[in-house]
C-alpha positions as CSV (number, residue, x, y, z in Angstrom):
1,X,1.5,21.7,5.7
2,X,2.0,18.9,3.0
3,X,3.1,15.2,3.6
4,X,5.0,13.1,2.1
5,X,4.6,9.4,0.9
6,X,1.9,7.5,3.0
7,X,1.9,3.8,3.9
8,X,-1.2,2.5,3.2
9,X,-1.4,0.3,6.8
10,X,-1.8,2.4,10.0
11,X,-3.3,5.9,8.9
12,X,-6.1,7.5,11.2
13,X,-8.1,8.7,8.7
14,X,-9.3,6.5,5.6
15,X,-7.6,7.7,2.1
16,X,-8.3,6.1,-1.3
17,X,-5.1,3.7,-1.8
18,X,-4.4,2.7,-5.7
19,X,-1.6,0.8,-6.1
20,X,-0.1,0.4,-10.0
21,X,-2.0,-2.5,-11.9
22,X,2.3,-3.9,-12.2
23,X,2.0,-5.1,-8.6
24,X,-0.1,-8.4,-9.5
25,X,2.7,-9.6,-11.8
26,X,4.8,-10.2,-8.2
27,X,4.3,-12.9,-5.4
28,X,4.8,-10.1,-2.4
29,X,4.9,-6.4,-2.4
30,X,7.4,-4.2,0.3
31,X,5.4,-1.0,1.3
32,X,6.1,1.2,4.4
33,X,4.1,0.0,7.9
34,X,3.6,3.2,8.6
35,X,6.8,4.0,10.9
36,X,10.3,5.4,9.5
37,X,12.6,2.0,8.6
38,X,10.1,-0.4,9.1
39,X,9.0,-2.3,6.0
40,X,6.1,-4.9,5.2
41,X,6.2,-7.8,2.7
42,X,3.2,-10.1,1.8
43,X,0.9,-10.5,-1.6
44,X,-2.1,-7.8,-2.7
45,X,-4.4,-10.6,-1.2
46,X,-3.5,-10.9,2.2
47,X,-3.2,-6.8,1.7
48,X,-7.1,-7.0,0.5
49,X,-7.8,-8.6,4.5
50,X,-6.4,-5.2,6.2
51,X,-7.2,-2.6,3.8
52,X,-9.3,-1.4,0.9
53,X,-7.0,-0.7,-2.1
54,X,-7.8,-0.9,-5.9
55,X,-5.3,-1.2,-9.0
56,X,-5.1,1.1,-12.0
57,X,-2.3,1.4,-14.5
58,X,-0.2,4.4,-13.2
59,X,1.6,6.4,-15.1
């Protein structure tokens, strides 16, 4: 079995996270938290405190 999108916050098992290099041109991000309908807002900084991420241009 396959799954879909996953939020970056509130996995059980640590995955690599990229998110596109276009995010640090914003203020805030919205991602998923990690439940259906629920949403998250804050900057790639305060995002660096909870989880490890890096940024790449995505195509």
């Amino acid at each position: 079995m396959e799954s879909g999108g996953c939020s970056p916050i509130g996995m059980k098992k640590f995955f690599k996270t990229v998110i596109d290099i276009s995010a640090e041109d914003y203020d805030t991000i919205i991602f998923s938290a990690g439940k259906i309908g629920y949403q998250v807002e804050m900057s790639l900084s305060e995002l660096s405190k909870v989880i490890r991420f890096t940024t790449a241009d995505i195509i």
